[in-house]
TORPA-4810 file (N, C-alpha, C, O; in nm, 3 decimals):
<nodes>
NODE_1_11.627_11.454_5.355_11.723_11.349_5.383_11.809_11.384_5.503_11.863_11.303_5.579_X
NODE_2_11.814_11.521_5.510_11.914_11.542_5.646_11.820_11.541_5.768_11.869_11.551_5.881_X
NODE_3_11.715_11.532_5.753_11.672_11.546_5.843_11.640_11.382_5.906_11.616_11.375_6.026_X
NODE_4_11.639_11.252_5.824_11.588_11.166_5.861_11.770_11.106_5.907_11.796_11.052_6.015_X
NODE_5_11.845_11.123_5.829_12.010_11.085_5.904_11.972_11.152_6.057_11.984_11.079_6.155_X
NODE_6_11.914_11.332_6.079_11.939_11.363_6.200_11.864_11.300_6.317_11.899_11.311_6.435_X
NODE_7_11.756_11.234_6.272_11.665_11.185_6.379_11.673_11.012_6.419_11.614_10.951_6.508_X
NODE_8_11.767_10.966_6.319_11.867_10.849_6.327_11.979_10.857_6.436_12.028_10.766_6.503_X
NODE_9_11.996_10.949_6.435_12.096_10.973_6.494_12.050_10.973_6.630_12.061_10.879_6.707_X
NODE_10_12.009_11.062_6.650_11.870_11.116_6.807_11.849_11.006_6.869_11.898_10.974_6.977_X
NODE_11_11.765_10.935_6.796_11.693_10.738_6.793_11.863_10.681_6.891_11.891_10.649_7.006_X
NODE_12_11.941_10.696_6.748_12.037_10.525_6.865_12.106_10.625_6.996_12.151_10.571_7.097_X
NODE_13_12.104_10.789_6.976_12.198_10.797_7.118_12.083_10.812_7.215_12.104_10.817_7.337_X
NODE_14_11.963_10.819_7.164_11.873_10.736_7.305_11.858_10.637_7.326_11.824_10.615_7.442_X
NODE_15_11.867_10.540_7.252_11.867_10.382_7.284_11.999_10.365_7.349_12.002_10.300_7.453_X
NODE_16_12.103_10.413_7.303_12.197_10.407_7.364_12.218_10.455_7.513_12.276_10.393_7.602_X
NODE_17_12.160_10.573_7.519_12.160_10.588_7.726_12.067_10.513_7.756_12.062_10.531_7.878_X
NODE_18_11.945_10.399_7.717_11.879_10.337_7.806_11.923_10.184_7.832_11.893_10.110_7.925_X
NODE_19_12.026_10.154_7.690_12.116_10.008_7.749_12.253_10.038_7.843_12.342_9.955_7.864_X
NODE_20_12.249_10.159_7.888_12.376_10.155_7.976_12.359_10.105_8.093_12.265_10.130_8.168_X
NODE_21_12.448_10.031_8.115_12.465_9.969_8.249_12.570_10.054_8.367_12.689_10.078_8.345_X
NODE_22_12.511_10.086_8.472_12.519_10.145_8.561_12.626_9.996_8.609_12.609_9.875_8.624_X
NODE_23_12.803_10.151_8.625_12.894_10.054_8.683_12.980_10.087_8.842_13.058_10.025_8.914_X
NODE_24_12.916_10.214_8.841_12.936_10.296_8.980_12.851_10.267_9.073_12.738_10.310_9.051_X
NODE_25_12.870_10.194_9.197_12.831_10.121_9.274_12.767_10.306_9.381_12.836_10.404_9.408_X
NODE_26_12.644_10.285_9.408_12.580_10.367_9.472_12.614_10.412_9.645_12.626_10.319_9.725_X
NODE_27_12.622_10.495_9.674_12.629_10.493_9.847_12.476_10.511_9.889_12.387_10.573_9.830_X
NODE_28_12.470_10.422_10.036_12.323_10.339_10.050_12.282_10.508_10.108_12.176_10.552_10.065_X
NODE_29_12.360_10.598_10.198_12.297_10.735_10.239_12.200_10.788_10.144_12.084_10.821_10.169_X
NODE_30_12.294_10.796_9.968_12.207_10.846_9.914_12.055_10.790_9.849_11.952_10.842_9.806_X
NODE_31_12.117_10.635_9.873_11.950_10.573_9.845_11.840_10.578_9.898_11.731_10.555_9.845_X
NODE_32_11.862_10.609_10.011_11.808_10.595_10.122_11.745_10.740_10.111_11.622_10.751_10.109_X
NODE_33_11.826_10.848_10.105_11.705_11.017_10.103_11.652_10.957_9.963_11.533_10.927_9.971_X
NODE_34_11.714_10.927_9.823_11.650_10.902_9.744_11.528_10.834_9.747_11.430_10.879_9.687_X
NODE_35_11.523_10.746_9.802_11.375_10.653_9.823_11.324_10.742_9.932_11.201_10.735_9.937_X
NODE_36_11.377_10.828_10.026_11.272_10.906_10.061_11.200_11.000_10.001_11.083_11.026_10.031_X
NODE_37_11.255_11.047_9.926_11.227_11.180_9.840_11.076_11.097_9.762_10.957_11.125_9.769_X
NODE_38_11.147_10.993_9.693_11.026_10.910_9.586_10.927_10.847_9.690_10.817_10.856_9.634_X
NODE_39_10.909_10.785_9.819_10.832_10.780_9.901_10.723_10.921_9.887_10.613_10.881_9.849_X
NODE_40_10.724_11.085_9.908_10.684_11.140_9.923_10.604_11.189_9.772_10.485_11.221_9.764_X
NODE_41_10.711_11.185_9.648_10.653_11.182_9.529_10.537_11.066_9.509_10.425_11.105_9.476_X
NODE_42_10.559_10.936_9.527_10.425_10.874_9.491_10.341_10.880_9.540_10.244_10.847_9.471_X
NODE_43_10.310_10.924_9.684_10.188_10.943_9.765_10.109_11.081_9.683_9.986_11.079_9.674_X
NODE_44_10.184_11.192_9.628_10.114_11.299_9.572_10.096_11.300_9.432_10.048_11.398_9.376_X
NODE_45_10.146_11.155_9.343_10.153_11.118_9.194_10.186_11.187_9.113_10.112_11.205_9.016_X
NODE_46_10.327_11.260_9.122_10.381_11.337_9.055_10.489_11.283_8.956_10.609_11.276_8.982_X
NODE_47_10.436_11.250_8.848_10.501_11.166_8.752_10.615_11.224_8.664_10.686_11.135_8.617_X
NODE_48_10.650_11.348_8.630_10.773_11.350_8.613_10.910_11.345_8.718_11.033_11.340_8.711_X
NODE_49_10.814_11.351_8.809_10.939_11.396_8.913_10.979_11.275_8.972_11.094_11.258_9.011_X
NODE_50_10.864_11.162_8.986_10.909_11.056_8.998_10.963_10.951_8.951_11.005_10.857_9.019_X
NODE_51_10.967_10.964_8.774_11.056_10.939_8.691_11.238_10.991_8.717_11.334_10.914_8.712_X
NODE_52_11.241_11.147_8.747_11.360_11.157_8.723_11.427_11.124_8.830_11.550_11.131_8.829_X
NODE_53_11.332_11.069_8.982_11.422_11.001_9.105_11.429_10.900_9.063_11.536_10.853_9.103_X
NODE_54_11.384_10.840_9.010_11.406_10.663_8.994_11.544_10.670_8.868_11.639_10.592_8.868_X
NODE_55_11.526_10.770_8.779_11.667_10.800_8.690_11.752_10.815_8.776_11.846_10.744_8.739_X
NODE_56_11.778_10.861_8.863_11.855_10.884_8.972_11.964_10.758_9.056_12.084_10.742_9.079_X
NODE_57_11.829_10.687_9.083_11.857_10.558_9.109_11.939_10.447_9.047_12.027_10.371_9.088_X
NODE_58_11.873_10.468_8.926_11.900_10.381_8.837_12.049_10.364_8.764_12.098_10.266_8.707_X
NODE_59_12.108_10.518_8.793_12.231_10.556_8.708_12.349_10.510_8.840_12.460_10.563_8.845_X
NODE_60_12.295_10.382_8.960_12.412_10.338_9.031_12.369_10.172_9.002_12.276_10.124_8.937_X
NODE_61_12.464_10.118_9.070_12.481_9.968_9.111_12.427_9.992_9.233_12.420_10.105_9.280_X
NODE_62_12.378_9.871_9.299_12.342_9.878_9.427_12.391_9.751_9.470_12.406_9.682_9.369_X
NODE_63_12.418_9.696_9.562_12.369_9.586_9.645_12.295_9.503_9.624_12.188_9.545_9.582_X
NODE_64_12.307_9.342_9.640_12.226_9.268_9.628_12.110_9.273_9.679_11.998_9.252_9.632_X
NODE_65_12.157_9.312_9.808_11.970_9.289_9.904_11.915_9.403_9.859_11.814_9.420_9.928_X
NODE_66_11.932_9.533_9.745_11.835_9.650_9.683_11.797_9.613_9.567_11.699_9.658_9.509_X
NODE_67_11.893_9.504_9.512_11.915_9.561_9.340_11.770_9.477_9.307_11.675_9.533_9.253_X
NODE_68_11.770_9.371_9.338_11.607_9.240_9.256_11.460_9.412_9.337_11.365_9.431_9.260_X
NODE_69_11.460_9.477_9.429_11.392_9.547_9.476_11.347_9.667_9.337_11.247_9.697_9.272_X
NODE_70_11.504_9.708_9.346_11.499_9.838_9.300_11.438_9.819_9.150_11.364_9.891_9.084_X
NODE_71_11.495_9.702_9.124_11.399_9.656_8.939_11.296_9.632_8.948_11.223_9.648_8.851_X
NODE_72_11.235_9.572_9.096_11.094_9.547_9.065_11.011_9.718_9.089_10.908_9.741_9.026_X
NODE_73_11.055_9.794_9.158_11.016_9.887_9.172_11.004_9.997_9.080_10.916_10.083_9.073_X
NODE_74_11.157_9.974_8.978_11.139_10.084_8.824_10.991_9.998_8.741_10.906_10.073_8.693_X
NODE_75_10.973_9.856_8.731_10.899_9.819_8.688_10.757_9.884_8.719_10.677_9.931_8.639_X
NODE_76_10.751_9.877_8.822_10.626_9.896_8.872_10.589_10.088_8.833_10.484_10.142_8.796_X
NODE_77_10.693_10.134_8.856_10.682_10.262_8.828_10.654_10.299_8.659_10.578_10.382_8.609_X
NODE_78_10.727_10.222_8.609_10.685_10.267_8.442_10.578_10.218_8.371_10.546_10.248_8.256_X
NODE_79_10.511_10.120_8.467_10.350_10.070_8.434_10.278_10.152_8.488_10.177_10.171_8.420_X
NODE_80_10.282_10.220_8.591_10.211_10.345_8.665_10.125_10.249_8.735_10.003_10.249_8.717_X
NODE_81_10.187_10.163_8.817_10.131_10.055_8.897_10.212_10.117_9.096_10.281_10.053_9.175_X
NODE_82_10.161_10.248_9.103_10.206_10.319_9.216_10.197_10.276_9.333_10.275_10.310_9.421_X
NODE_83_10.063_10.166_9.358_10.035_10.117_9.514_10.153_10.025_9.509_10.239_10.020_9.597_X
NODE_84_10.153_9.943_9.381_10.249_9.850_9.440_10.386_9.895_9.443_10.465_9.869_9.534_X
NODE_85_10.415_9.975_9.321_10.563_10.078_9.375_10.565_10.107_9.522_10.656_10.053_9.587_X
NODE_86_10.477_10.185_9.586_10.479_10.190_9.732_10.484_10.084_9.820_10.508_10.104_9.939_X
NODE_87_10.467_9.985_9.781_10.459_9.854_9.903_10.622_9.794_9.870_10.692_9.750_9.962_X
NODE_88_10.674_9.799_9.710_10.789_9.776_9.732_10.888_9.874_9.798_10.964_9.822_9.880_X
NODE_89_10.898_9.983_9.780_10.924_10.109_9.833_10.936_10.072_9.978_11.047_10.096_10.026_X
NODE_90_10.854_10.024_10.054_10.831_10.091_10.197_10.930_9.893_10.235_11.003_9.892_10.334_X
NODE_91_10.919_9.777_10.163_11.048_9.707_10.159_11.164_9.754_10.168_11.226_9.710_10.265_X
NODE_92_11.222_9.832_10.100_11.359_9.907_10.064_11.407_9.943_10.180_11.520_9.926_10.226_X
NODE_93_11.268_10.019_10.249_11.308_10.134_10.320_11.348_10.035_10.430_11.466_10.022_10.463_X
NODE_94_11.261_9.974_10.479_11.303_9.836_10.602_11.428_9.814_10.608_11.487_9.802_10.715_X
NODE_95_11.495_9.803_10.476_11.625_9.768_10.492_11.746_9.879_10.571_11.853_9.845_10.623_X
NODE_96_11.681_10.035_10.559_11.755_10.119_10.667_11.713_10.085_10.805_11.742_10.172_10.887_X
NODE_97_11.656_9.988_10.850_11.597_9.979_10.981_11.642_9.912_11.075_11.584_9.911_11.184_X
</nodes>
């Protein structure tokens, strides 16, 4: 019994960090090495690591002209749908241009 209270517990404070809403508005410098960094991770398909940049990401607010991007891009990343992560990706990046 203690053990199923303890893994109850485990359960909602992970559900709980994945409905948090990111209320700290991001600086674009760091999005910008960030999506470089993950630029270089998906070309070599390194899937934890490209999980924990997109966690990265994810834990700011961004900007309108990133934010519809940056969701389609976690999307694409957690389907392991990588070409098109990269084509949105290399969008993003346009926007430093």
């Amino acid at each position: 019994q203690i053990m199923d209270v303890f893994a109850f517990h485990i359960k909602n404070e992970k559900m709980s960090e994945k409905n948090k809403v990111p209320t700290e508005t991001g600086d674009t410098a760091l999005l910008k090495k960030r999506l470089i960094e993950l630029e270089a991770l998906l070309k070599k398909g390194l899937i934890k690591p490209i999980k924990l940049n997109l966690t990265q990401i994810l834990a700011f607010s961004w900007p309108d002209k990133f934010d519809k991007l940056i969701k389609m891009l976690s999307q694409q990343i957690k389907s392991y749908r990588f070409d098109d992560a990269e084509d949105t990706l290399s969008k993003l990046l346009n926007h430093f241009k």
